[in-house]
N, C-alpha and C positions, 0 to 999 in steps of 0.2 A: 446569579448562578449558584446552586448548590453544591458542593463538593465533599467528597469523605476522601477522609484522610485515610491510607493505606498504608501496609509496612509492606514490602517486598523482596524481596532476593533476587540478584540477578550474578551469572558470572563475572569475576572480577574483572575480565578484561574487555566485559561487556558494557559493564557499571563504568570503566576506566573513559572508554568509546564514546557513549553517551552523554556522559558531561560533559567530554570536550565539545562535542556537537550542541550540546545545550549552548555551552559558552560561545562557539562562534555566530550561534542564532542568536546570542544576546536574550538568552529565555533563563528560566530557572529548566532547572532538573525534571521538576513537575511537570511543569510545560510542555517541554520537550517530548516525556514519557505520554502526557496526555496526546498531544498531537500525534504521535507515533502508534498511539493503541486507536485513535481513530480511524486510521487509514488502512490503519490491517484491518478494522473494522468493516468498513469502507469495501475494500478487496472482497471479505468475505461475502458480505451483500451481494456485490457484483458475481463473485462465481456463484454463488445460489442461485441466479437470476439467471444465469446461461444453462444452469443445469434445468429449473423448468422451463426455460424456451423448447429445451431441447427435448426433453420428455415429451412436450406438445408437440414439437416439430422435427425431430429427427435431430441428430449431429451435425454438428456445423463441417461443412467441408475442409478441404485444405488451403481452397479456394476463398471461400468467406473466411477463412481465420488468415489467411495472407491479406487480402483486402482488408480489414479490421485493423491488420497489422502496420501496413501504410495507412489511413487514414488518422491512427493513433501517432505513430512517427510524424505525420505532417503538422497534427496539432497540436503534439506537445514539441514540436523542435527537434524532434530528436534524428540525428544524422541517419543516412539511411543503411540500414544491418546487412550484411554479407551474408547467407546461410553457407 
């Protein structure tokens, strides 16, 4: 795997945040930050992807984004949300 090295800036008490998160993953710094800019990565992909669905096919109702919304909550675990 190829890697470059970066210098970066982040808020103090953002910098402070994320190494502790690093240290309870048992990662470095690096790590952490990399796994962390993939997934926002990630995110972004996916909303660009909803955005040409939807160009082709209209908006998604409130209906399919409640549906979307349970079928996500079931698959990742996650308790189910009160609106």
């Amino acid at each position: 795997m190829v890697v470059r090295k970066l210098s970066v800036a982040l808020e103090d008490g953002v910098a402070e945040a994320a190494g502790q998160a690093a240290e309870r993953a048992g990662v470095s710094l690096s790590a952490w930050l990399n796994h962390a800019a993939e997934n926002e990565l990630a995110i972004e992909t996916g909303i660009d992807a909803v955005r040409a669905w939807e160009a082709d096919h209209g908006v998604l109702s409130d209906d399919e984004l409640a549906a979307a919304d349970t079928l996500l909550d079931r698959v990742l675990g996650n308790p189910r949300r009160v609106s």
